[in-house]
Structures are given as C-alpha cells and as structure tokens.
C-alpha positions, -999 to +999 in steps of 0.1 A: -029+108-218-018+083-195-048+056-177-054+076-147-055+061-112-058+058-076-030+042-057-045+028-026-018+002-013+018+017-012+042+016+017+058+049+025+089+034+033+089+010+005+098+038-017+134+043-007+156+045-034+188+029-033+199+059-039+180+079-008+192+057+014+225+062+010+222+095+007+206+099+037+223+076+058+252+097+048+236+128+057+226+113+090+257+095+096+243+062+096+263+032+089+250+009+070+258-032+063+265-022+023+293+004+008+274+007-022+243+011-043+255-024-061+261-038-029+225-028-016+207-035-050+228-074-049+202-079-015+172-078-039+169-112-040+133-120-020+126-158-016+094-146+010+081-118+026+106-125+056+132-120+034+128-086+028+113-070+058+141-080+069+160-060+051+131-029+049+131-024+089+171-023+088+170+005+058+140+025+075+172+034+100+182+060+077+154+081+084+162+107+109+142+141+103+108+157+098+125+171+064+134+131+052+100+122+054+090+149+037+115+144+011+110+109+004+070+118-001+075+140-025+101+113-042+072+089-043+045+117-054+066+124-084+070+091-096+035+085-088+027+115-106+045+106-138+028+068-136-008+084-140-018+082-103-044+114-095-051+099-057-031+085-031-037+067-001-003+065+013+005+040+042+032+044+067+044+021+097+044+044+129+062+014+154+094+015+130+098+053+141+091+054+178+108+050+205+142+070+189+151+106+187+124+116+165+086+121+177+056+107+163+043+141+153+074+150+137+069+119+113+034+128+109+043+161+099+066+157+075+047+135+059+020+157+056+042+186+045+054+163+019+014+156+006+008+192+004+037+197-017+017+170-039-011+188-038-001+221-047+025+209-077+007+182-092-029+183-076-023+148-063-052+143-036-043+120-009-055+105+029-025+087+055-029+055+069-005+044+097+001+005+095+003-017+125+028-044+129+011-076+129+045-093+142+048-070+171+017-076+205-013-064+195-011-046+230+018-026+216-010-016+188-037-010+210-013+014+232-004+031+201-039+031+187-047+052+215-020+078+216-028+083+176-065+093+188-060+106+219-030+132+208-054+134+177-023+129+153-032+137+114-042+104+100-072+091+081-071+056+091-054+026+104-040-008+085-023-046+093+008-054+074+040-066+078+047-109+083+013-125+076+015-162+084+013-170+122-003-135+131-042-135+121-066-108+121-086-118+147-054-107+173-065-067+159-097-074+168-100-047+199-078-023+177-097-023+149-132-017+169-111+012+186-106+033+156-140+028+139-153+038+173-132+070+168-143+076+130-113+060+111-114+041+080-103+005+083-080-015+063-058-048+063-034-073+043-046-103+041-047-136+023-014-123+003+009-156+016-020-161+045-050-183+038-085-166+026-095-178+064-078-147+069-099-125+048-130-139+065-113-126+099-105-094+079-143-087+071-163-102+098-137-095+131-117-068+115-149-049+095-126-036+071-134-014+043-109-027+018-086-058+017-053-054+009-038-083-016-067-105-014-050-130-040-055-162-017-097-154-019-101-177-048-093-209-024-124-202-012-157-202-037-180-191-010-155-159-002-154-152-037-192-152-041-194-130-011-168-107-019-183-101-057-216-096-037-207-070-012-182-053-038-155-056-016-129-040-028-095-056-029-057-040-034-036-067-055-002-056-060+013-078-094+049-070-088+049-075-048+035-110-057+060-122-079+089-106-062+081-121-031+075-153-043+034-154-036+033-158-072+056-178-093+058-163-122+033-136-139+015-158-162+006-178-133-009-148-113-046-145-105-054-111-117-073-120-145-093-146-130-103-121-101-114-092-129-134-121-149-150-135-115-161-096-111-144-091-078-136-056-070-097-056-080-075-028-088-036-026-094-012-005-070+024-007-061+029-019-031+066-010-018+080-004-056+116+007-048+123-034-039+100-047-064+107-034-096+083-002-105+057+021-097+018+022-112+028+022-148+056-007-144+028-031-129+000-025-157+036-029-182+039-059-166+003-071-166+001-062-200+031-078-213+015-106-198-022-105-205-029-082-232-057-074-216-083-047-236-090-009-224-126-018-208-102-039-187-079-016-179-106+013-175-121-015-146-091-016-127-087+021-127-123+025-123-126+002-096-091+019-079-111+054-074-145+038-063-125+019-036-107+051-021-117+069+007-127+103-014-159+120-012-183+110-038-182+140-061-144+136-063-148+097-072-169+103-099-148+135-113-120+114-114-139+081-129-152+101-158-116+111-165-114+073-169-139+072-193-123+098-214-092+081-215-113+051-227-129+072-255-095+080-267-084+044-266-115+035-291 
C-alpha cells in the first residue's frame, strides 16, 4: 500500500512530457526550437526560476484543443495515481491560453473532462485553480478575474505564481479581495526565491488559505511562530527547489527543520515533468536524504489532506487511510 496523499501544488502545464510535446506539436503543426526529445530534454538545465519559465511559456504553445487538455490531465492523473495521490488540487495558468484560437471555456472544459475521467477510473477527487501571472499587470488579472466570475467559468479558486522576485503580493491585493468576495478559495507562491516579507503580504494583504513554497519563512522567527500558531498550511515542493536552484543541494533543504518547528508542511510536485518526478520521486528523494520515520511521513501526508479544500468528512476518510498505512508500517 503505497503512503497515500493529497497533491495540492502541481502546475497543469508543468506536466508535459517531452514526449507530449512533441507529439502534440506534431499533431498541431507546431514548430518548435528543438528536433528532438534529446534536444528538448538537453534544455533542462535550470540555474533560476527565469530560466525555465522561459522555456515552460514557449512549450505551453503546443497546446491547441479542448481534447489536449484533457489528455494531458489524464497523463498527470495517472502518474499521480500510481504515486499514491487520492486528491488533487490541480493549478492551471489561464493568461498562457487567451488571446489565441482557443476559448477560455474550451480550456476549462477539457480540463474538467479530463478530472472526471480521474474520477471515474481511479476515484481521484480533485478542485481547479487558475493561476495568475504575477509578471504580467495586475490589471490584466483583475480583468480576467472578473470574466472567470462573471462568465461563471468552472473553477474553485484562484493562485499567484510564475517570477517571484520584483512582483509582491501586495500588487494582487484588489484581485485577491475580488474572489473571496465571490466565494473562491485563495492561494499564492511565496517566499520560494522571494523573502518571507512576502508571505506576510501573502497572509495579511492576500488572506490566503494556503502558502505555496513557504521555504524562505524560517528567515523570519516571528513568521514562523505565527505560522505554527494559526496552522497555516504551507506547499513545499523538494524537487522544484533544488532544480531551480532555491536549494543547493537536498541535504541543505529545509524540510525537516519546518516539520520539527511544527509548521503545517506537506510534499507535492510542483511542475514534475522539468524537475525530475511526481509524489513518490519527491518523498524517494526526501528519504534518500533524511531517512525520516513513518510518523513523519504519516505528517506530511496527514497534513497534505487537512490542508485541501475537501469537505470535512472526506478529509478525515482519507486521513484515517493514513493511519492505516501507518499501522502497517509498525
């Protein structure tokens, strides 16, 4: 039985495949900078988050059709699937798909189609959270904001990603109040390769419900305290962090320290088709690492269903399928 878990902080379109991407720029008659699969994996090389979302935008090209989206969902969903997840929160970036041939609601949809198709073959629950662009105006996101609600398009809540430094929270703040004020949950990256300054901004401009990466908290003693305090729950992502150079090497990386503190931590994937694995390749990794014991382990997945955006009674169905696993661990 494998540790089951929710994965609460991966990027749709950081699941492309190598090999999706050139099948579907094929398909869609896309051409693309590379010839190959070798000659797309050889760009893998990340000295900082700039360096590959530049190269994430440009492959996000190759996705044309309601029917791509939905495929590449169900791509992720079964490699999700097979790495123990039983609940995902699945983000997407709606500015990288407007504006060409294909509509907003045809994204939306196909996406969705693709999470039914979880549902019904693996019984892999799930909620869609469209992710602003915290490079682009936060006008452009407030417009957008407003379509999403006012064209009521199928989503369960809104997120900040993309290039952190030089774009703080604070800029979201009239976005953010918009979709609370319209009954959607609130997330946002922060303090990944931006200062914890930025996860005060997160909490007290932003009002998020969770913070995504969290890692640079632990500048910051009185952020930690509050964050232990209010059970805060935060989305670190192992792999992302070292990949992307936030991190220099595993051993170094603050996981541990954040679990013994008793922040509200849990593991997820982050965009695993550039950073080397899914759910069960960053607890491999952690573990390689840390050793650390199954009460650990059943915190982190614990702590990964308590933060979601289920109902209760699902939370605790899925928690006390933790628990078993942890009996059989003993």
């Amino acid at each position: 039985m494998k540790l089951p878990v929710a994965e609460l902080h991966v990027h749709l379109e950081g699941t492309l495949e190598p090999e999706m991407i050139m099948a579907l720029a094929k398909k869609n008659s896309i051409e693309l900078p590379y010839a190959s699969i070798e000659e797309l994996r050889a760009q893998y090389q990340f000295t900082n988050l700039q360096s590959f979302l530049d190269l994430f935008y440009a492959n996000m090209a190759v996705l044309r059709t309601a029917q791509d989206f939905r495929e590449i969902t169900v791509a992720y969903l079964q490699r999700a699937h097979d790495s123990g997840v039983r609940h995902v929160e699945l983000f997407f970036d709606p500015q990288a798909h407007i504006g060409g041939a294909l509509d907003l609601r045809e994204v939306i949809a196909g996406i969705r189609a693709g999470l039914a198709d979880g549902l019904e073959r693996w019984e892999l629950s799930s909620k869609l959270i469209a992710c602003f662009w915290r490079h682009a105006p936060a006008s452009e996101a407030m417009e957008l904001m407003k379509v999403l609600v006012e064209q009521k398009h199928d989503i369960d809540g809104i997120g900040l990603d993309s290039s952190e430094v030089g774009f703080p929270p604070e800029l979201f703040t009239e976005v953010f109040d918009y979709a609370r004020a319209h009954g959607l949950h609130v997330v946002a990256h922060a303090g990944e390769e931006g200062p914890a300054e930025y996860i005060w901004q997160a909490l007290d401009l932003l009002k998020v419900q969770r913070v995504d990466h969290g890692i640079r908290s632990l500048d910051d003693p009185q952020l930690v305290q509050r964050l232990v305090d209010e059970q805060m729950p935060l989305t670190v992502c192992p792999l992302s962090n070292i990949r992307l150079r936030a991190v220099d090497t595993m051993a170094e990386h603050p996981l541990p320290q954040m679990l013994a503190k008793g922040l509200k931590v849990s593991v997820h994937s982050d965009d695993p088709a550039y950073f080397g694995g899914y759910m069960d390749a960053n607890f491999d990794a952690l573990m390689e690492q840390f050793s650390f014991s199954s009460e650990q382990l059943a915190t982190l997945a614990k702590n990964s269903f308590e933060s979601s955006f289920l109902d209760e009674q699902s939370k605790q169905a899925l928690v006390a399928e933790v628990q078993a696993w942890a009996e059989q661990q003993k």
